[in-house]
C-alpha positions in Angstrom: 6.3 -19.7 -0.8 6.2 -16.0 0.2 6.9 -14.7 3.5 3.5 -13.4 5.1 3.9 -9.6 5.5 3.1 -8.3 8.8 2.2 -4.3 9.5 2.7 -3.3 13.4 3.7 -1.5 15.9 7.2 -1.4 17.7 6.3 1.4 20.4 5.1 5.0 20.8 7.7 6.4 18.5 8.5 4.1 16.2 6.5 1.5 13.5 7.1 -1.4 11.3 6.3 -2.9 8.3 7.7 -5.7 5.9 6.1 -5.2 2.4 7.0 -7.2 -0.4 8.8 -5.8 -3.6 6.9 -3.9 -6.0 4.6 -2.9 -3.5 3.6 0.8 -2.3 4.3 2.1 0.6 3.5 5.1 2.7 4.8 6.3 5.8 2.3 8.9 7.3 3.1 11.4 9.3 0.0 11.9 11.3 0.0 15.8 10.9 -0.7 18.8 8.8 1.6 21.1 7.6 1.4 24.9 9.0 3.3 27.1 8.2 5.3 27.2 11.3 6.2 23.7 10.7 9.5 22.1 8.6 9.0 18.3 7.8 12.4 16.3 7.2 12.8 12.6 6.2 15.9 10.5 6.6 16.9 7.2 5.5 20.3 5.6 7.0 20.9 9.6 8.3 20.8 11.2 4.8 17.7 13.7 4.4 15.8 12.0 1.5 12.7 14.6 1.6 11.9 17.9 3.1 9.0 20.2 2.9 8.3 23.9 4.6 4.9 25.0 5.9 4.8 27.4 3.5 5.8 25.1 0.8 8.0 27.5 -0.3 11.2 24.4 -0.6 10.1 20.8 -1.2 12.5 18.4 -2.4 13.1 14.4 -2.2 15.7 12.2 -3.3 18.7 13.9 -5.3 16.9 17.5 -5.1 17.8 17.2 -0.8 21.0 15.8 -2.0 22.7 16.1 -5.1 24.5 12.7 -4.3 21.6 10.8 -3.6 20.0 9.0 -6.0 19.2 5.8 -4.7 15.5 6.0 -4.9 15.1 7.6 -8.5 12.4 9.6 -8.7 10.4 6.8 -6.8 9.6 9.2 -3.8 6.4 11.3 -3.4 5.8 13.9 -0.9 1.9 15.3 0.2 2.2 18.8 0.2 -0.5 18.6 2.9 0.8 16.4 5.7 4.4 15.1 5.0 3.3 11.8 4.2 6.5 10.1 2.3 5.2 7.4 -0.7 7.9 4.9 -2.0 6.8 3.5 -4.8 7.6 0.0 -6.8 9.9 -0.5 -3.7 12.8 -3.1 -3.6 15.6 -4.7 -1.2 17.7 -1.5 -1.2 14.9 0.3 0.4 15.2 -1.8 3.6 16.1 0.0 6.6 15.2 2.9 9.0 13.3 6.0 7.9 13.3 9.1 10.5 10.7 11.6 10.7 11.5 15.0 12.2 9.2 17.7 12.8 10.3 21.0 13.5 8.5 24.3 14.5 8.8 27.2 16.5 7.0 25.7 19.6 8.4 22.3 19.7 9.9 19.3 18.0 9.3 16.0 17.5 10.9 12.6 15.9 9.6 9.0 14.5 10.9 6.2 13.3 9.6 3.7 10.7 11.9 0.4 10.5 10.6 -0.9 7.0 11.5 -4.8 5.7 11.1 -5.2 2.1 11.2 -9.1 1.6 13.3 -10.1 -2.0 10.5 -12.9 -3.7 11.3 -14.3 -6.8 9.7 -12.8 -10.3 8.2 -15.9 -10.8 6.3 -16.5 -7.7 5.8 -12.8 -7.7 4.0 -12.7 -10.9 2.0 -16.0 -9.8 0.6 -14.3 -7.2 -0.1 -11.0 -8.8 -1.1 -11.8 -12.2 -3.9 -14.3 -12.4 -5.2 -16.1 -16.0 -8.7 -17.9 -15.7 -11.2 -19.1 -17.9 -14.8 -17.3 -17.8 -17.0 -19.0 -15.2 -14.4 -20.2 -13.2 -12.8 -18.9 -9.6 -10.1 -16.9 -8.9 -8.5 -16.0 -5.0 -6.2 -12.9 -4.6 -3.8 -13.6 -1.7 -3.1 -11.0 0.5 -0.4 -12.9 1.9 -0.6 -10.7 5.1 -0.5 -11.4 8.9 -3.6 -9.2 9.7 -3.4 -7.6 13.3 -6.3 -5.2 14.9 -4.9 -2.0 14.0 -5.3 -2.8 10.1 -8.1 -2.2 7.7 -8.1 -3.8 4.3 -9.5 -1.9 1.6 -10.2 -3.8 -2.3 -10.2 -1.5 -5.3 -11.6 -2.1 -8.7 -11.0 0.7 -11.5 -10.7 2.6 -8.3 -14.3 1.9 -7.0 -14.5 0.4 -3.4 -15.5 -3.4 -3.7 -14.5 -4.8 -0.4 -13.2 -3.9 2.6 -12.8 -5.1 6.3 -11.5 -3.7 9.4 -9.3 -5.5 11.9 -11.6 -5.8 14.5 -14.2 -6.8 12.0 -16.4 -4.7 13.4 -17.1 -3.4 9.5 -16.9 -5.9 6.8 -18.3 -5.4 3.3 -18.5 -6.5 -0.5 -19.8 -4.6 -3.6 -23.1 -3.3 -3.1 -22.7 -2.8 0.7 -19.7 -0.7 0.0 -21.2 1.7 -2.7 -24.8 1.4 -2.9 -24.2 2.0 -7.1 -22.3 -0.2 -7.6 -23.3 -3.7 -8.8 -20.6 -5.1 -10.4 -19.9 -8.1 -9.2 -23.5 -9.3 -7.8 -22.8 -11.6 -4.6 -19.6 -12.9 -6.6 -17.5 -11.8 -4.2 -15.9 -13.7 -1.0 -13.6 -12.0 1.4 -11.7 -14.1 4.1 -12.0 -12.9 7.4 -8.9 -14.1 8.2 -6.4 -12.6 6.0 -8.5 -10.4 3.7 -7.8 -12.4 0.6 -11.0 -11.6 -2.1 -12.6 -14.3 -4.2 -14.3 -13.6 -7.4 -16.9 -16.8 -8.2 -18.3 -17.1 -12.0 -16.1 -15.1 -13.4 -17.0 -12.6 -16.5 -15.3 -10.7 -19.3 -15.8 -7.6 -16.9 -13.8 -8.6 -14.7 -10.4 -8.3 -16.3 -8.6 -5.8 -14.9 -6.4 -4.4 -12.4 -7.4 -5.1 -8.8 -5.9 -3.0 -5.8 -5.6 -4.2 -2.1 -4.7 -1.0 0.4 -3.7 -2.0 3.5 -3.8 0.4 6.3 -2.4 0.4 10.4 -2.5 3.7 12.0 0.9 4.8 10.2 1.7 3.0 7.2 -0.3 2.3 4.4 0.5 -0.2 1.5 -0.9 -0.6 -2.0 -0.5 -4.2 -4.0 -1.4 -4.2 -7.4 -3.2 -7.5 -9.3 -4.0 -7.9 -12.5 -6.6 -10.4 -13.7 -7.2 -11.4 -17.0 -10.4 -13.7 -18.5 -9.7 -16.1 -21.0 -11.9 -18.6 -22.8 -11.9 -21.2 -25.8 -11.6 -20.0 -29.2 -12.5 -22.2 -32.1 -12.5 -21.2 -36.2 -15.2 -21.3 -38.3 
């Protein structure tokens, strides 16, 4: 079995987070850019990404560092606050990532210490890719350690469907999260422990990709599922 992925905090200045491979992950930075302000990223010392407030350099990966080329165009940058995105991440992406901030008044430094746990392709895809029949059930594991700082967010063709806060102070499914929205019809159970969704009765229209964003105060991650209806076929 899968280790249980845990997002929290190690501190004022630092965070951490063990994500699974595959998985996307974003480091946010908290701020937006001015253009005052120059926003650096290491990983193990060497500057992966940078941005200018005036956004008149940006680079990540080998464009910082013409050596560099561990992450392969895998990196993403927001023009707009700094935020670093690694995406379909693996083992090698393990390690400590440094954030400095630089402007004229002052600067400033954090640290995110990110864990990306090696699971095997085969459990991997038996957890992310589910096959049922039509009228059956099917349960999405989160596989997280949920803490109060986190909200847990469920996407459907990028529509809202669930979502629950780690105080559980807000928790909703379907219609309660997008008044339009109908889908799914009281089909839906979320866990209040660990944010795993169940869809009851399943229908042809609910094939698809399935999204679960996970979000502390720093870090945000994005797991992708993919469900797919099946049923019995007989000739005629």
């Amino acid at each position: 079995m899968a280790p249980k992925l845990d997002v929290s905090g190690v501190g004022a200045d630092g965070e951490s987070v063990s994500v699974m491979e595959g998985d996307l992950a974003t480091l946010i930075t908290d701020v937006k850019t001015t253009q005052q302000e120059d926003i650096k990223w290491y990983f193990d010392d060497t500057r992966i990404a940078q941005i200018t407030g005036d956004l008149s350099f940006i680079c990540t990966d080998v464009g910082c560092n013409e050596d560099t080329e561990r992450f392969r165009d895998r990196l993403k940058l927001d023009h707009q606050t700094g935020s670093l995105t690694i995406t379909d991440v693996n083992t090698t992406d393990s390690g400590l990532y440094e954030l400095k901030i630089i402007s004229i008044r002052r600067s400033s430094e954090k640290s995110f210490s990110v864990t990306v746990y090696d699971v095997p392709a085969a459990e991997r895809d038996e957890m992310k890719r589910k096959s049922v029949k039509e009228g059956e059930s099917v349960t999405l594991n989160t596989r997280v350690m949920k803490n109060m700082n986190d909200s847990m967010r469920w996407y459907f063709n990028d529509i809202c469907i669930a979502e629950m806060t780690g105080d559980q102070s807000d928790i909703c499914t379907d219609v309660e999260c997008n008044e339009g929205t109908e889908r799914f019809r009281d089909r839906l159970k979320l866990d209040h422990q660990t944010g795993s969704l169940t869809i009851m009765n399943i229908t042809n229209t609910d094939s698809g990709e399935y999204k679960l964003q996970i979000r502390s105060n720093r870090i945000s991650i994005i797991r992708s599922f993919v469900v797919t209806i099946t049923g019995d076929y007989h000739l005629i």
